[in-house]
N, C-alpha and C positions, 0 to 999 in steps of 0.2 A: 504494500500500500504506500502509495507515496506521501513524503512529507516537506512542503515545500517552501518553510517557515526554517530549516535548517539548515548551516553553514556547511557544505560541500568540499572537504578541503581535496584536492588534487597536487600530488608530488608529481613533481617535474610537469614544464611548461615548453614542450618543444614544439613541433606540429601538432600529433597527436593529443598533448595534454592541452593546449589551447584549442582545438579543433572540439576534445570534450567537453570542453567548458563553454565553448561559445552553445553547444546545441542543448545541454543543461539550461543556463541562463534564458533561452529561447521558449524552454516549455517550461519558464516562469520559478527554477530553483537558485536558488542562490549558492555560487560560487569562490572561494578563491584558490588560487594557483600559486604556489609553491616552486617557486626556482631556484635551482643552489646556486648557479651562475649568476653574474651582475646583469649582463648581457644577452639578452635573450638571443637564440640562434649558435651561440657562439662559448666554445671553440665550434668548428662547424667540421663531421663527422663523414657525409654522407655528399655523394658523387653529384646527385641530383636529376637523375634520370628518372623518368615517369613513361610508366606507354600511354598516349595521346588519350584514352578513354579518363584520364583523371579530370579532363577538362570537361566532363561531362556533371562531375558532382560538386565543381567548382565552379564561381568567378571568381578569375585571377584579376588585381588592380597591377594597371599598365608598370612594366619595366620588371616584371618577376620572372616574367618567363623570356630565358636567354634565349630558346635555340629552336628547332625544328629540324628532326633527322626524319629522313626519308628511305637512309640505307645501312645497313650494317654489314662488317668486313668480318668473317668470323675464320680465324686462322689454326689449323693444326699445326700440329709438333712437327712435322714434318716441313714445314712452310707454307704449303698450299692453303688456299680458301676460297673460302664461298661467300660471293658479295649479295643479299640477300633484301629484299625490299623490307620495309618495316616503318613504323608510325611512330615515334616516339619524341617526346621535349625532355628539355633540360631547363628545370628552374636555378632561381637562386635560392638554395636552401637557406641560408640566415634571414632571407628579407620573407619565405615562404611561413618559417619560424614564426616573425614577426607579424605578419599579415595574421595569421589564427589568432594569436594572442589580441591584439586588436580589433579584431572581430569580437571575442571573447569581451573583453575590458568595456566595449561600445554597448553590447547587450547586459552590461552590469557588472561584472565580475571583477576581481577585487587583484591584483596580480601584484607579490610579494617579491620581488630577484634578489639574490643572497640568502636564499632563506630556504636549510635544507634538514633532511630526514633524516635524524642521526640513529634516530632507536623508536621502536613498535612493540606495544604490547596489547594484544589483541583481548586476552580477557576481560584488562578494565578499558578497551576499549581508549587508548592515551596516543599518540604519539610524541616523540621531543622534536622542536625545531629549532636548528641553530640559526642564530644570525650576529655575526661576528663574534661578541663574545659572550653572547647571550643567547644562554638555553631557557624554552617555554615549553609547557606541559599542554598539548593541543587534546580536549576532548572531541570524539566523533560519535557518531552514527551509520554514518558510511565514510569511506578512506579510501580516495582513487587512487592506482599506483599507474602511473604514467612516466617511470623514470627510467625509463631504457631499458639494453642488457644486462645490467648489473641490477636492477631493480631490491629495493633492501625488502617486499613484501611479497616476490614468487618464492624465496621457502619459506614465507612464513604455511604460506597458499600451497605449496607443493614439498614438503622435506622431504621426502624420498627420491625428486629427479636432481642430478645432478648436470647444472648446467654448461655447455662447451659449444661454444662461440666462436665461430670465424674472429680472425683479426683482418683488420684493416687499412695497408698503407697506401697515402696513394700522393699527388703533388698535381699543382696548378703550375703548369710547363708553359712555355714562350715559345712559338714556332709557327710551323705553315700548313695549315689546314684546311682538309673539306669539310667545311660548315654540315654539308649534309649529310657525312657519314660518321660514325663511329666504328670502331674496332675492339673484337672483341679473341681472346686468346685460349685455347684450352691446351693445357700441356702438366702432364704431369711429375713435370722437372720442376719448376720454380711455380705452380700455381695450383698443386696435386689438393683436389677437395673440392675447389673453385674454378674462379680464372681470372686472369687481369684483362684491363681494358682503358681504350683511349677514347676518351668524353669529348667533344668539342664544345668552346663555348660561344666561339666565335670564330674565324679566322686567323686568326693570331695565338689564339689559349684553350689548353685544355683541360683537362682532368683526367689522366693517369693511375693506377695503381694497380693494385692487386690483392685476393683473400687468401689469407690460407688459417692452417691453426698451430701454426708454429714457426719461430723465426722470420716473421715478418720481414723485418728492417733488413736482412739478410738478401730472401728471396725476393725484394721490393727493388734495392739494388740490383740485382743480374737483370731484373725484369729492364726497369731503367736505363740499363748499359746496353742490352740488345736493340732496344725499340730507339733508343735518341742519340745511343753513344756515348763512349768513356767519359766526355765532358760534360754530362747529361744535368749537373749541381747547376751550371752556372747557368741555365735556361730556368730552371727553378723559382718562381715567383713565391710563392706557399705551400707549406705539406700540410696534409689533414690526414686523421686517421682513426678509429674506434673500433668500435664490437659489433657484431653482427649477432643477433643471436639466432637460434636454431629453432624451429616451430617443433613444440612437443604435443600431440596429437592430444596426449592423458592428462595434461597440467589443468589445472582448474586454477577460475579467474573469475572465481566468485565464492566467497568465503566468510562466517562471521562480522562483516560487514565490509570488508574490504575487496577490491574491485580492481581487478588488472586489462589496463587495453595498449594495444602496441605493440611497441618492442618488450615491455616489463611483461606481458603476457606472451610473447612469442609470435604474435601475428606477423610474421612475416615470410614472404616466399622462398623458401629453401632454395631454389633454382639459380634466384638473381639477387637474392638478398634485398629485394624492397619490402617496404613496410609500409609506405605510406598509404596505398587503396587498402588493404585488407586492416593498416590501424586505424581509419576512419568508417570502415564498416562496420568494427567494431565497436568503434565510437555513436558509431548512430544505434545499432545494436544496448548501447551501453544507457542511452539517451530512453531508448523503448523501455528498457527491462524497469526505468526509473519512473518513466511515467505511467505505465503501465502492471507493476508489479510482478511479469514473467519473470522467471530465471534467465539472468544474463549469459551462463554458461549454454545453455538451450538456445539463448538467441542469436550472439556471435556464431556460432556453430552451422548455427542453419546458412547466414547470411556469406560467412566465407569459412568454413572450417573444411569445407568438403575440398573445396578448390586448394588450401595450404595442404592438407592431405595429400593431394595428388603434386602438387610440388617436390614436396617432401620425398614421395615415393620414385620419382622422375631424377631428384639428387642422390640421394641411394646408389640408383642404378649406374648413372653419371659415375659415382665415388669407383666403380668396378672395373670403368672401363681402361683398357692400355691404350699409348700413343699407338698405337696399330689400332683401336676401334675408335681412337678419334679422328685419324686421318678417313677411315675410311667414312665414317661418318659425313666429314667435310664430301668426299665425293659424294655422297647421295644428296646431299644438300643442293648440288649445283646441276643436279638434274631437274628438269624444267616442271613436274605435277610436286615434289615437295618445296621446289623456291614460289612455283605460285600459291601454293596453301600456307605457307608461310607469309605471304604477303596480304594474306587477306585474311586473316587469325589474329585473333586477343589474347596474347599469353598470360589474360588474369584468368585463362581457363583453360588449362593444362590437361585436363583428361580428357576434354572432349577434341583437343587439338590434338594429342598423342595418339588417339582413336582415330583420326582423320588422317593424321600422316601415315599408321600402319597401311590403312587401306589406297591411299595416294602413293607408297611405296613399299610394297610388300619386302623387299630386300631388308626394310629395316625391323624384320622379326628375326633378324638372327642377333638382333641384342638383346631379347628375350632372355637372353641364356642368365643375365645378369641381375634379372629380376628377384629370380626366386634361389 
């Protein structure tokens, strides 16, 4: 039953946690936001690639969205690749940050920076929040956790899964590029689990890096040296880098009154490591379960639980394969019924694309083998 006379407190204020608070305050609850940084958006984490359907559950305010790619270069270990048609933009993730949060703040909501979650204790229902040198004893009712991969409330939510997170390095590079394409890399020498990839932002800059779960800054470098050159530092404008975390199909993110959406819950796509549509479906989900009194866990679930599933089970398979089934891979790719289905496909829906491509290219059932 809802109650909508009481203070909503929400950890962490990134996309996602501003994104829930704006559609809270909308169905008349009152909010505030919690951010340990001064700076909202910032350090700034994430590549900012989106496939174009984001622009379907948004208005964006002019100058946030940099880029418009049309094509993508997807290269095997071997060298070779396949140039593939595709739909996707590149926001400015700190100004994207910003914009929710102000959304949020305009519809009422109360937004605190510097001010973060030191300790949770779910029985009496308290949390502490620091703000510089000062700790306060927050009482709740409900306790959104919106604060990433690290999130201090999935064990509170989940103790028995232990969480293991892609790492994230990557650099905003100076060079010559096509606007319209991006590049993406699979090899399982320096990007084994993931892959790296080249963002454009404009002509001139890109966005760079690569995931793995070990030795980043290591294999971040080789990556770097092959793709731009030994000299690769001094084109270097800024490096960003974080956690990716990994969608647990069991995790629960809804609990004794606390509530997980995003990356603190896992909502994101194993494939590509986004999080942004599936952590505001959760969020609208999150919004339902509040004004409507359903289970959140039931509702998230329905809205994209199925589709991270099948993500999920897609990386899996992925994680099996050798540079001999990614090369060959690249070759069925650049056969003309799976680059047209690919170009006319929504990869916020993976199973029904991975069903589409079997039957568009039967050859690609000998990667079956790596399923089961």
């Amino acid at each position: 039953m809802e109650t909508r006379n009481e203070d909503i407190p929400i950890i962490g204020s990134g996309t996602i946690g501003g994104y829930t608070g704006y559609l809270l305050e909308k169905e008349g609850f009152n909010v505030t936001l919690y951010e340990d940084h001064e700076k909202i958006g910032e350090p700034c984490h994430c590549t900012g690639i989106i496939t174009k359907s984001f622009l379907d559950m948004v208005h964006l305010k002019k100058g946030l969205l940099l880029n418009t790619l049309s094509r993508v270069k997807v290269f095997g270990p071997d060298g070779n690749s396949a140039e593939l048609k595709t739909e996707d933009i590149v926001v400015d993730r700190i100004g994207l940050d910003e914009f929710f949060n102000e959304l949020a703040v305009k519809e009422g909501a109360v937004l605190k920076t510097g001010h973060k979650m030191v300790s949770c204790d779910p029985l009496h229902k308290t949390a502490t929040i620091q703000h510089k040198d000062t700790a306060r004893l927050l009482s709740y009712s409900r306790l959104i956790g919106a604060d990433g991969p690290n999130s201090r409330l999935f064990p509170l939510l989940n103790p028995s899964i232990r969480r293991k997170p892609w790492i994230g390095a990557q650099a905003v590079i100076r060079g010559k590029f096509d606007k319209g394409m991006y590049e993406t890399y699979l090899n399982n020498d320096y990007c084994k689990g993931f892959f790296a990839w080249v963002v454009p932002e404009s002509e001139e800059s890109a966005i760079a890096g690569l995931a793995v779960s070990e030795r980043p800054s290591f294999q971040f470098e080789r990556f770097m040296k092959k793709r731009f050159g030994e000299k690769f530092k001094d084109k270097v404008m800024s490096y960003r880098g974080g956690l990716i975390p990994m969608h647990y199909p069991k995790a629960r993110c809804e609990k004794d009154g606390m509530f997980l959406v995003g990356d603190a819950g896992g909502h994101v796509k194993a494939t590509t490591g986004g999080g942004i549509i599936p952590g505001m479906k959760a969020a609208q989900a999150l919004a339902e379960s509040f004004k409507t009194g359903k289970r959140y866990d039931t509702l998230w679930r329905k809205a994209t639980g199925r589709n991270l599933w099948a993500h999920l089970k897609i990386r899996e398979t992925l994680d099996k394969f050798s540079d001999h089934d990614y090369n060959y891979l690249i070759e069925l790719m650049n056969k003309k019924r799976p680059a047209n289905l690919i170009a006319h496909s929504d990869r916020e829906y993976p199973g029904a694309f991975a069903l589409k491509m079997l039957l568009a290219e039967p050859r690609m059932l000998s990667f079956l083998k790596h399923v089961f």
